[in-house]
C-alpha positions as CSV (number, residue, x, y, z in Angstrom):
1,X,141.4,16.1,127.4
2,X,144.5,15.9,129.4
3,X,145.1,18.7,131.7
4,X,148.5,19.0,133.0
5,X,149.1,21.3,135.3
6,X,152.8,21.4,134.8
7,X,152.6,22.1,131.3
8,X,149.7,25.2,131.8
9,X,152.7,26.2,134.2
10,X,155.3,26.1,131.6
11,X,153.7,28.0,128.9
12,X,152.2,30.5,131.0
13,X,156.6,30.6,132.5
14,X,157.3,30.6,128.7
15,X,154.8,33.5,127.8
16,X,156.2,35.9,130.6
17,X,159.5,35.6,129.5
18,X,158.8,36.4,126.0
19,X,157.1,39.5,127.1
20,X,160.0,40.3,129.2
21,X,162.1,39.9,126.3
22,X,159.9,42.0,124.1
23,X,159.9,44.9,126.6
24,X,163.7,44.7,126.8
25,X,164.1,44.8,123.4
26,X,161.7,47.7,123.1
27,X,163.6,49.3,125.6
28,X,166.8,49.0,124.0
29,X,165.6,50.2,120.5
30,X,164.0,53.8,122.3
31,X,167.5,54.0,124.1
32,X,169.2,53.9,120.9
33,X,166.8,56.1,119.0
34,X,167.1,58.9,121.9
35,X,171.0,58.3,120.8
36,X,170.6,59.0,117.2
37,X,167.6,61.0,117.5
38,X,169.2,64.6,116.8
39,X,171.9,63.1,113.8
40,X,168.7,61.4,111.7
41,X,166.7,64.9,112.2
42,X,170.0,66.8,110.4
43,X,170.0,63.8,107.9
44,X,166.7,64.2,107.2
45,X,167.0,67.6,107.0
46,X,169.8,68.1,104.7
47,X,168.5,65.5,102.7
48,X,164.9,67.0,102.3
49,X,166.6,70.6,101.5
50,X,169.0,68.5,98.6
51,X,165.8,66.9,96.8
52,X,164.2,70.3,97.2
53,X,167.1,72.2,95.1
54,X,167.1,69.6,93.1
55,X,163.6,69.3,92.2
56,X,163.8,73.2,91.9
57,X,166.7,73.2,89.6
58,X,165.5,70.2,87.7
59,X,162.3,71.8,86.9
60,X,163.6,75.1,86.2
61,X,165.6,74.2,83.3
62,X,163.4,71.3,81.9
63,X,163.0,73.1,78.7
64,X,166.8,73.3,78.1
């Protein structure tokens, strides 16, 4: 077995900066989300409300 320690070097290098990558990233998507965060709660919102009229309506006049 062939231990360089060069390479144990670079892959531990290579590892950090994937994780600093993934916390950017994860850091960027929250940042966004606290953006959008009040605009998908009213989407949600009006779209919850539509379904339940509609399921409302729908049922109400099944026999029709």
């Amino acid at each position: 077995m062939n231990s360089d320690p060069r390479r144990l070097l670079t892959r531990l290098f290579d590892a950090c900066l994937m994780v600093l990558l993934a916390a950017m990233a994860l850091y960027g998507a929250v940042v966004i989300l606290q953006a959008i965060w009040i605009y998908l709660c009213v989407l949600g919102a009006v779209i919850g409300v539509g379904f339940l009229i509609w399921r409302i309506v729908s049922t109400r006049y099944r026999g029709w």
